[in-house]
PALUMDO-453658 format. One line per 4 residues: number of its first residue (from 1); their letters; for each residue x, y, z of C-alpha. Coordinates in steps of 0.5 Angstrom, whole numbers, always signed. Each point is the difference from the previous one (the first is absolute). Example, Ala and Ser with C-alpha at 12.3 -4.5 7.8 and 13.67 -1.06 7.14 Angstrom:
% PALUMDO-453658
1) AS) +25/-9/+16; +2/+7/-2
This chain:
% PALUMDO-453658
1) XXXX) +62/-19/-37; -7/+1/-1; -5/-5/+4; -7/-3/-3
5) XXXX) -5/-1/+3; -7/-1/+2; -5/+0/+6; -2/-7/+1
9) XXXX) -8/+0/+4; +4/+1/+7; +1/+7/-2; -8/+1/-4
13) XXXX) -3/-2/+7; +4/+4/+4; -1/+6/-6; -7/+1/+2
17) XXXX) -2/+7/+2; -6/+2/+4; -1/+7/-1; -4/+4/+5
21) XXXX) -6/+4/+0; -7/+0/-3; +1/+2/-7; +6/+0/-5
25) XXXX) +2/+2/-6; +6/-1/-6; +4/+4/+4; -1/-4/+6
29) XXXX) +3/-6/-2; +6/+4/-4; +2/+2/+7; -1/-6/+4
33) XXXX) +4/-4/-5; +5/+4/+1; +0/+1/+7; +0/-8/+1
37) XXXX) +6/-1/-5; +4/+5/+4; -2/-4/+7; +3/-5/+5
41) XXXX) -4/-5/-1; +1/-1/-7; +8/+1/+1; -1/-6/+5
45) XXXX) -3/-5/-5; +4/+2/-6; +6/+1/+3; +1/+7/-3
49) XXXX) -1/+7/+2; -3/+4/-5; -1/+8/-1; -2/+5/-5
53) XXXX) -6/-4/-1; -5/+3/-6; -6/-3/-3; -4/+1/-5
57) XXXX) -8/+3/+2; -5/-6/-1; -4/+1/-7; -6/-2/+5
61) XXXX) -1/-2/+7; -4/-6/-2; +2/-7/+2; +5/-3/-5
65) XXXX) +4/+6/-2; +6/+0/+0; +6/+5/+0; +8/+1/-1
69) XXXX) +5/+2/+5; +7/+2/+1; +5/-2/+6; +8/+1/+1
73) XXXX) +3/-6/+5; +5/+2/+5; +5/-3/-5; -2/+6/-5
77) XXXX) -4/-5/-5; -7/+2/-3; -5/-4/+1; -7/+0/-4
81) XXXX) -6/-3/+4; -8/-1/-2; -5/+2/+4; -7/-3/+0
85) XXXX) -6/+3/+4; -4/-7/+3; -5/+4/+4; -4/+6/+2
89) XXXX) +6/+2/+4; +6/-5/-1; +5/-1/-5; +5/-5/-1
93) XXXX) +8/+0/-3; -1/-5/-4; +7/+0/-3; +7/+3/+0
97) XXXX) +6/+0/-5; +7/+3/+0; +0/+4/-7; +6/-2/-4
């Protein structure tokens, strides 16, 4: 049986990345988001566990782009997320659903 569900402010707050260095490009954000959608932080507050993470690169760095990504739970579900760049370094998962 399939869940439905989407990721309440709890998850977006937590959803918030910072990425280090001086500058970043698309590819930045690409890999972070990825990196933080298969992390022990997010699994803890949603409750899943999730691996084979893939985003698309960002059309621009600028603050408000946003950009899909891909993620399999530990149930076998995908789930697709939105991620929105909010800062210079900083993005935000600002929503998760299971597809189907």
């Amino acid at each position: 049986m399939a869940r439905t569900a989407r990721f309440s402010l709890p998850f977006t707050v937590v959803g918030l990345l910072v990425l280090a260095g001086c500058s970043t490009t698309t590819s930045d954000f690409k890999d972070e988001a990825e990196k933080f959608l298969e992390s022990a932080d997010l699994a803890e507050e949603a409750g899943y566990t999730y691996r084979d993470a893939r985003c698309e690169t960002p059309a621009s760095t600028s603050v408000g782009t946003q950009f899909a990504c891909g993620a399999t739970d530990n149930d076998g579900d995908d789930w697709t997320f939105i991620a929105e760049i909010t800062g210079t370094r900083e993005i935000v998962i600002i929503s998760g659903e299971v597809n189907g």
